[in-house]
C-alpha positions in Angstrom: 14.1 -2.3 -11.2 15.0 1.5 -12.3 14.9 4.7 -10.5 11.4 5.3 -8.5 10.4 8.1 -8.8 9.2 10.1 -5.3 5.5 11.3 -5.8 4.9 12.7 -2.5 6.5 13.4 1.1 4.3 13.4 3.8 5.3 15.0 7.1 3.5 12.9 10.3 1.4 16.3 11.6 -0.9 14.5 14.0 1.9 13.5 17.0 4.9 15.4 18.2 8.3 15.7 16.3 11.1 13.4 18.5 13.4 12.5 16.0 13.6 9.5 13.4 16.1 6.6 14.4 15.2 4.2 11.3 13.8 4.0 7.8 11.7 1.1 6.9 11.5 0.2 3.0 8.1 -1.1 1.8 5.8 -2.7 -0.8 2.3 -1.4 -1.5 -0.3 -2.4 -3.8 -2.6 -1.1 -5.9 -4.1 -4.2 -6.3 -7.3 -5.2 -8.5 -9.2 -8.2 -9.5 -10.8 -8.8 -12.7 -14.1 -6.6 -12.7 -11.4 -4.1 -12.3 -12.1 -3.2 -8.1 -9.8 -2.9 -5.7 -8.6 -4.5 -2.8 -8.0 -2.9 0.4 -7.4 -4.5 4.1 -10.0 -3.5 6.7 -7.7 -2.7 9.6 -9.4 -3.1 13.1 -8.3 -2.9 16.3 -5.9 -1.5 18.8 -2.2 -1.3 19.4 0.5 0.9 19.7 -0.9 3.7 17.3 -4.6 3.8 19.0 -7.8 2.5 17.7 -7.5 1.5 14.0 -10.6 1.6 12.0 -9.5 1.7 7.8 -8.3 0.8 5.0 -4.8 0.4 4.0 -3.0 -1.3 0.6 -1.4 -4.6 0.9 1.8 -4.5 1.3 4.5 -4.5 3.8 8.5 -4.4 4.6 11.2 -5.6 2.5 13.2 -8.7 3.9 17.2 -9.0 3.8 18.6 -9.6 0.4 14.9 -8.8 -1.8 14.5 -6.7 -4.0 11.1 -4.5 -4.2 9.0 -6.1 -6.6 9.8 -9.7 -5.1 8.3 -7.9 -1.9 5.4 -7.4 -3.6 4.7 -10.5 -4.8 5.3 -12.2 -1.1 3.2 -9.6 0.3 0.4 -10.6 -1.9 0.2 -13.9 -1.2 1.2 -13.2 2.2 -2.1 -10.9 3.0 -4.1 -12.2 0.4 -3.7 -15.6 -0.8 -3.6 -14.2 -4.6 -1.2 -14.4 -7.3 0.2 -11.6 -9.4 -0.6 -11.4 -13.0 0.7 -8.2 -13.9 2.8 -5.3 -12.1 3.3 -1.8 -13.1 5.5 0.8 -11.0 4.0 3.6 -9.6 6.5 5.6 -7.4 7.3 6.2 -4.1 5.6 7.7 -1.2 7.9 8.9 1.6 6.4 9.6 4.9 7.3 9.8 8.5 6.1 8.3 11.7 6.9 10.4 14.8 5.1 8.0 17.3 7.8 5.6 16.3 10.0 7.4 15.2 10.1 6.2 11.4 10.7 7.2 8.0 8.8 5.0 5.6 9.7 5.1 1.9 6.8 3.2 0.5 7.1 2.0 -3.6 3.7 1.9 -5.0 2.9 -1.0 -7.7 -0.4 -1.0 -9.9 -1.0 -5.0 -9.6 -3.2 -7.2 -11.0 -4.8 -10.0 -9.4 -5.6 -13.4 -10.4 -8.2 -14.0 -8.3 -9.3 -17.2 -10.0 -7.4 -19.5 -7.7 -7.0 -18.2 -3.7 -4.0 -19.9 -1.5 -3.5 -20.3 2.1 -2.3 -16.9 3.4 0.6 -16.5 5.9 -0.1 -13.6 7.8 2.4 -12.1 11.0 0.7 -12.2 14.2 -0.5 -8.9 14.3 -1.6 -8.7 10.9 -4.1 -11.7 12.1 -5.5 -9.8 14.9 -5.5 -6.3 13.0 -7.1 -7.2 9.4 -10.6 -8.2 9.8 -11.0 -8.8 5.7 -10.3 -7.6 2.7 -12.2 -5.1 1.0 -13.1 -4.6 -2.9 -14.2 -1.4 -4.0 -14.5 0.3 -7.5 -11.5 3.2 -7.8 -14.1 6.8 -6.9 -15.7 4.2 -3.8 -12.0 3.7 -2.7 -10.9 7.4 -3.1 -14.2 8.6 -1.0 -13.6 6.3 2.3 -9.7 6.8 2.1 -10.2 10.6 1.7 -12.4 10.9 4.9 -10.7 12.5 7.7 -13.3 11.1 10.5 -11.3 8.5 11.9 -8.8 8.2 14.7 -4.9 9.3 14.1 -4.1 6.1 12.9 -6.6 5.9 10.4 -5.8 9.5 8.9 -1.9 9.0 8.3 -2.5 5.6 6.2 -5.2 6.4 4.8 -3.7 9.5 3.4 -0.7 7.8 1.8 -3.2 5.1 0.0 -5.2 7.7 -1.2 -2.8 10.1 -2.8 -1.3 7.1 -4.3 -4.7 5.8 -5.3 -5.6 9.6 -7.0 -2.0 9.9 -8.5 -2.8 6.4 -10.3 -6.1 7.2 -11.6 -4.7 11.0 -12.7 -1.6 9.3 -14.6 -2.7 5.8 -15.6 -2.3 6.4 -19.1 1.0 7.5 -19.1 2.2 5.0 -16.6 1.3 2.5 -18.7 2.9 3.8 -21.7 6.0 3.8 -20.0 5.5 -0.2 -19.1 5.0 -1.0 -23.1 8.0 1.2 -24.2 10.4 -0.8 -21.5 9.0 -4.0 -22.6 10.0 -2.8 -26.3 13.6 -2.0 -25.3 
């Protein structure tokens, strides 16, 4: 895969500054279904971070020796059960965690789902505790609950990434999809 582009930094406002010790590289998706909706995991529950009580992309970490888009694709069927028809590079979103002390560089992917045929997922533990379903929503639904600010910490910092990279998409479709069918050309 090329050079991603960085689309937007985010600084972690909500908890004190204490220094970053690691940067974790991740997947996220964009992810929608035929009639064109998206899906979303309903995060619920407690841990570390507080109450949690949103929405947040599929997606997750890179593994030793993967590349980004093969992240995606696990990640998929990992938290979904769903295959990927189609994947188109958005860019990066690089934010930072100061309860854990983390810098996140998260790669964005427009993907679309074939939601014909639904596997077995294979969810971590936490991720079977936290994500109580998954959530389809037409694109101005999405941006209205990711762009509410009523929710606990938690809720705000994720849901803040998702939605800028949600807004950024709909705001540049059309010319990141150009790009796709001049690099299949070449």
């Amino acid at each position: 895969m090329s050079e991603i582009p960085v689309i937007k930094q985010f600084k972690d406002d909500l908890w004190p500054y204490e220094g970053y010790d690691h940067v974790r590289y991740t997947a996220r998706a964009l992810a929608r279904n035929e009639e064109g909706k998206f899906a979303f995991l309903h995060i619920v529950g407690e841990d570390f971070f507080g109450k949690r009580n949103h929405l947040e992309t599929i997606g997750g970490g890179m593994e030793e020796g993967e590349f980004i888009d093969d992240t995606m694709v696990r990640e998929i069927k990992e938290e979904s059960g769903y295959e990927v028809r189609d994947m188109v590079l958005i860019g990066a979103i690089i934010d930072t965690y100061n309860l854990i002390h983390r810098i996140t560089y998260s790669t964005f992917f427009l993907v679309d789902l074939d939601t014909t045929r639904c596997f077995e997922t294979h969810k971590t533990e936490e991720e079977e505790i936290l994500i109580k379903e998954i959530v389809w929503l037409d694109p101005l639904e999405a941006l209205e609950r990711l762009e509410r600010e009523d929710g606990s910490r938690c809720d705000r910092i994720v849901q803040r990434r998702d939605a800028f990279a949600l807004r950024y998409y709909l705001e540049n479709a059309t010319d990141l999809l150009d790009k796709k069918e001049e690099k299949e050309k070449d």
